[in-house]
C-alpha positions as CSV (number, residue, x, y, z in Angstrom):
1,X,-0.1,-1.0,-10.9
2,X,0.1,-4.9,-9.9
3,X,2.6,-7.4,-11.4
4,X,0.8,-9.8,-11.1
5,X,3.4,-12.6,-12.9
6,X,5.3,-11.3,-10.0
7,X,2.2,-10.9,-7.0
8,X,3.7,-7.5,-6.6
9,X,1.9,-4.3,-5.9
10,X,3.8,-1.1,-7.2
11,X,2.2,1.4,-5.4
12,X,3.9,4.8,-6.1
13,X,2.7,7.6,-3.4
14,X,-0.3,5.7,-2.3
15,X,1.3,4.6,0.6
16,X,4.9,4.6,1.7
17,X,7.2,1.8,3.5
18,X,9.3,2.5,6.9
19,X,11.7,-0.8,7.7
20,X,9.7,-2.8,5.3
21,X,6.4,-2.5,6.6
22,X,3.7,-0.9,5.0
23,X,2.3,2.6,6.1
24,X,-0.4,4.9,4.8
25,X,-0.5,7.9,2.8
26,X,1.3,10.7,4.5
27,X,-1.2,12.7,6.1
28,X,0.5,16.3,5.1
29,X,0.1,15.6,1.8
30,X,-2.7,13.7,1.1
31,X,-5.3,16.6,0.9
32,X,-8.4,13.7,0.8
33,X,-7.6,10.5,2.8
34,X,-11.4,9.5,2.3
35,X,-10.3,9.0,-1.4
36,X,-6.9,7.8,-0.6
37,X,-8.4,4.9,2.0
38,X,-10.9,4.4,-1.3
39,X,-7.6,3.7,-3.3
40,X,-6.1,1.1,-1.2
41,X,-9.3,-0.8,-0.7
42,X,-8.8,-1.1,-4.8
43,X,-5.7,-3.2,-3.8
44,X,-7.0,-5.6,-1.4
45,X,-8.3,-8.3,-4.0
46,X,-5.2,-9.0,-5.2
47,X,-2.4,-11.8,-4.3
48,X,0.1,-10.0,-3.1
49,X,3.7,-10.9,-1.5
50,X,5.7,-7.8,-2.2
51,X,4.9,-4.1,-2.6
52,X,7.1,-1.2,-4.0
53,X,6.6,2.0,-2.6
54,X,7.8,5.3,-4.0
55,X,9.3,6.4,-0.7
56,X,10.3,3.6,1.3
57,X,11.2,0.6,-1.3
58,X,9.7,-2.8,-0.9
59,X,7.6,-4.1,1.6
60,X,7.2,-8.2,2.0
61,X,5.5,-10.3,4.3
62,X,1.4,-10.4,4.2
63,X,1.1,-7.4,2.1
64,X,-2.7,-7.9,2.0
65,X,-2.9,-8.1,5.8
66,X,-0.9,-4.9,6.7
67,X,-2.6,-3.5,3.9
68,X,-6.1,-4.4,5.3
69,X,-4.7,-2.8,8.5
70,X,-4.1,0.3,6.8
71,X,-7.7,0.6,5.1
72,X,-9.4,0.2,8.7
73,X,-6.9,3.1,10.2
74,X,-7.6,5.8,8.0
């Protein structure tokens, strides 16, 4: 879902955050990462300048970079 009155991504289990940055979709269970790269690349036209994360809290700081970064790992 995106806030976007508040340019913030709420991103459940699609990905996760580790000391505010943003990671991927936990490999172990994620039984298609195809489908879950397809899913972030959802996200990328949106202004973003924080994301919550189900496990992991909020992430800040060019959300859509580090999310672009993601999309082109997995």
């Amino acid at each position: 879902m995106y806030a976007a009155q508040y340019k913030t991504l709420i991103a459940g289990d699609a990905m996760h955050s580790a000391n505010g940055k943003l990671r991927g979709p936990v490999a172990q269970t994620t039984p298609d990462l195809p489908a879950a790269r397809k899913s972030l690349e959802a996200y990328l036209p949106y202004e973003m300048e924080a994301a919550i994360c189900f496990h992991g809290g909020m992430s800040t700081g060019d959300i859509k970079g580090q999310l672009a970064s993601l999309v082109e790992l997995l």
